[in-house]
C-alpha positions in Angstrom: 9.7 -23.1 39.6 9.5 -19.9 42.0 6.7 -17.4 42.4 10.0 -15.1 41.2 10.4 -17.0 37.9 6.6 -17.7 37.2 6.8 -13.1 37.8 9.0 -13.3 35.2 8.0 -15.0 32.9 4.5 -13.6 32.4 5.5 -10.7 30.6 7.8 -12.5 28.4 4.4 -15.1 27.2 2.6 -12.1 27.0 5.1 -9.9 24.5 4.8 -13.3 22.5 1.2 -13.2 22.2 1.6 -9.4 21.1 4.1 -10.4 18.7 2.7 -13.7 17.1 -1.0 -11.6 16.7 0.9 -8.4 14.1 1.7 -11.5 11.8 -1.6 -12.6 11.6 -3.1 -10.1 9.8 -4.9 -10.7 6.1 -2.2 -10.3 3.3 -2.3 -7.6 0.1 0.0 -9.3 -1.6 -1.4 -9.8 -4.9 -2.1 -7.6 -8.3 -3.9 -4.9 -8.1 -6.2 -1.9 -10.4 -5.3 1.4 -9.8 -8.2 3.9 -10.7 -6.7 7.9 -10.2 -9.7 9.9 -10.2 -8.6 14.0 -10.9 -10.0 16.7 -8.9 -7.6 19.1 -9.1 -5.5 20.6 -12.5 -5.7 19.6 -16.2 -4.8 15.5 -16.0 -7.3 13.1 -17.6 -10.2 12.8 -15.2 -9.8 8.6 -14.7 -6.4 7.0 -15.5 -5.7 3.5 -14.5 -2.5 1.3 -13.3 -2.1 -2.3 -12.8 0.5 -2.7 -9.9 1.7 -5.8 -8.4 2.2 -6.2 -4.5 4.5 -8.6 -2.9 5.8 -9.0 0.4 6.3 -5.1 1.6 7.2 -4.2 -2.3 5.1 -2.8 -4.9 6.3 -3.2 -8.9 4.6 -2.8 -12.4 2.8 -5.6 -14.2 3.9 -6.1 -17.6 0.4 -4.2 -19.0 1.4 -1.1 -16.9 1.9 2.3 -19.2 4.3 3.4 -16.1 7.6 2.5 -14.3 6.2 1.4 -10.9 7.8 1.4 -7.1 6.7 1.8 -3.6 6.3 0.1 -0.6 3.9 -1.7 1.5 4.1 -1.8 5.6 2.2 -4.2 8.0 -0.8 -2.0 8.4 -1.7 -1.6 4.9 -0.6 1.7 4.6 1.2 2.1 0.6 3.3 4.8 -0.9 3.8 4.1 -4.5 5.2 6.4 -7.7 4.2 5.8 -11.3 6.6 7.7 -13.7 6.3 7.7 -17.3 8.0 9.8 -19.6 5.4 12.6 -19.4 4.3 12.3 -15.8 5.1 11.1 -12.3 2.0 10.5 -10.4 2.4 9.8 -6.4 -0.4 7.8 -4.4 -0.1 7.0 -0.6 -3.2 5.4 1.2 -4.2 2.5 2.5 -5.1 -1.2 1.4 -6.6 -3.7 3.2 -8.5 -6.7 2.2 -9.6 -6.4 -1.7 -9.7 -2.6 -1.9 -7.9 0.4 -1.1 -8.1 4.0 -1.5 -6.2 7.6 -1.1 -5.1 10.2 -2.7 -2.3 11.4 -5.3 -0.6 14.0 -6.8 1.4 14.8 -10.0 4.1 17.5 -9.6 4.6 17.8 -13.0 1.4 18.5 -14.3 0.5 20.3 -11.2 -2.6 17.9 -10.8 -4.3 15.9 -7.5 -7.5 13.3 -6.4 -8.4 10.4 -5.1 -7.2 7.2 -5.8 -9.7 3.8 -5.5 -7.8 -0.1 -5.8 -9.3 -3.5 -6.1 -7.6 -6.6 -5.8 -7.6 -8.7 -9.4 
């Protein structure tokens, strides 16, 4: 081997190394508790929804009172919309570990918070 292909070949390890670390981090998959706290607008000041999150994808649990979907990426950060047949509510944040937290909003009640998970 040449001091030309040892040159090369450094950078290519070290992409490697870069790449092998971003699938090391903890996962979220797992169900989760959903507590939407209201600050803003007439919704009920605490509602709660079970969601279920597994690889990238966010779904409903069978106990949830809403049609759940959203999506997950690497660094935790979530986008997820509940829609029953009175409301749609829309969280983004983050989750990391066992807990969460963010805010929402509900366009069709014309109502916002903060948003707090934990991991079941």
């Amino acid at each position: 081997m040449t001091i030309r292909h040892i040159f090369f070949a450094i950078p290519a390890v070290l992409m490697l190394g870069a790449f092998n670390g971003a699938t090391a981090a903890p996962t979220v998959d797992g169900e989760w508790e959903v507590d939407v706290m209201t600050e803003i607008g007439p919704c009920e000041p605490v509602q709660q929804f079970p969601m279920i999150v597994a690889k990238g994808h966010i779904g409903g649990s069978a106990a949830s009172p809403a049609q759940t979907v959203g999506f997950i990426e690497n660094n935790g950060t979530m986008w997820v919309r509940f829609t029953s047949p009175a409301d749609t509510v829309r969280i983004q944040g983050k989750l990391a570990g066992a807990s969460g937290s963010g805010t929402w909003s509900s366009g069709t009640r014309y109502c916002g918070g903060k948003w707090h998970a934990k991991k079941d």
